[in-house]
Each structure stands twice: as structure tokens, then as C-alpha cells.
C-alpha positions in Angstrom: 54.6 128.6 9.4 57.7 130.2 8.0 59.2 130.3 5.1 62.1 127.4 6.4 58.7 124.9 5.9 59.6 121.6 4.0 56.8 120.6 2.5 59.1 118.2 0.3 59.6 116.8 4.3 56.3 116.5 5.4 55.3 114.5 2.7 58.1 112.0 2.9 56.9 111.9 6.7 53.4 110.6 5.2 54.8 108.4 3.2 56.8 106.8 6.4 53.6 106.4 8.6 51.5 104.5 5.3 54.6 102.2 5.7 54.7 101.7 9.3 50.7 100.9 9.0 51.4 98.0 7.0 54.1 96.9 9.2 51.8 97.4 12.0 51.0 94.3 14.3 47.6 92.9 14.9 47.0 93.0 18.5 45.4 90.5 20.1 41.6 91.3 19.9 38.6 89.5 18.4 35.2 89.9 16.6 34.1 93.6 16.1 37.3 95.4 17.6 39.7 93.0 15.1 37.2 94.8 12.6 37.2 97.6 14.0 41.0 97.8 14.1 41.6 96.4 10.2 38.8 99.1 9.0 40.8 101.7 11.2 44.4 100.6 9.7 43.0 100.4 6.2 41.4 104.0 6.4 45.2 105.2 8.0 47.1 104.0 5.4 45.2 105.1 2.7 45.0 108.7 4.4 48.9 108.5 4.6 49.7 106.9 1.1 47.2 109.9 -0.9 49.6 112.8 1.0 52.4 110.9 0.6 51.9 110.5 -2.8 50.8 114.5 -3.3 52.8 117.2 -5.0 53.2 120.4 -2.8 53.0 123.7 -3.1 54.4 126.6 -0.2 53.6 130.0 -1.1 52.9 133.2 0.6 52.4 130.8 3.6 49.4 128.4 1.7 50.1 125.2 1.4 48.6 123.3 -1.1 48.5 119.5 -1.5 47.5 118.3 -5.4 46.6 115.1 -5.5 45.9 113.6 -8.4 42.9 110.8 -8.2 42.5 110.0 -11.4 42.6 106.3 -12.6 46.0 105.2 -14.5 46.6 105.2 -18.0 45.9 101.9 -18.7 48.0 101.6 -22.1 
């Protein structure tokens, strides 16, 4: 990677592809691949949504992903 890298990009692409899993049609299958699939989709969307929700950092040529997992505030 160079230094024209937009991490600011790449995470705006993870948050398009958490989107497009919930858009995502069922196809037709039954029983333990229907499972199988849901389990799959769930497991892709939350992958998607936690980098798409991370702030970035691009120095030196490391990039580092924070994401913050800490429950909300709750007041």
C-alpha cells in the first residue's frame, strides 16, 4: 500500500456490504442449509457493520482499525 490509501474509503465499502447483507435474498433452500445460510449472513453482517463502524488509522504504511466494543452509555 501507498500513501494514496483511503482508509476513510474502505470503511465506507464495509459499511455498503453490511447493507447489502440485509438486503440479501433468501434463496430457495431448506432445513440445515436455510440455517446454515441465516447463521452465514448473520456472522457477514456483523463482520461488515464492526469495520464499518471502525475509526482508521494510516501511518508509515500500518493500518490500524479501533473499534470500540464497549456497551453504550445507557444514560
Amino acid at each position: 500500500m501507498d500513501n494514496s490509501f483511503d482508509a476513510d474509503a474502505m470503511i465506507e465499502r464495509f459499511r455498503e456490504r453490511a447493507a447489502g447483507v440485509k438486503k440479501r435474498n433468501l434463496p430457495p433452500v431448506a432445513g440445515d442449509e436455510r440455517k446454515h445460510f441465516l447463521e452465514q449472513a448473520q456472522l457477514d453482517f456483523q463482520d461488515f457493520a464492526m469495520i464499518g463502524d471502525s475509526k482508521a488509522t494510516f501511518r508509515d504504511g500500518v493500518l490500524q482499525l479501533t473499534i470500540d466494543l464497549r456497551p453504550a452509555d445507557p444514560r
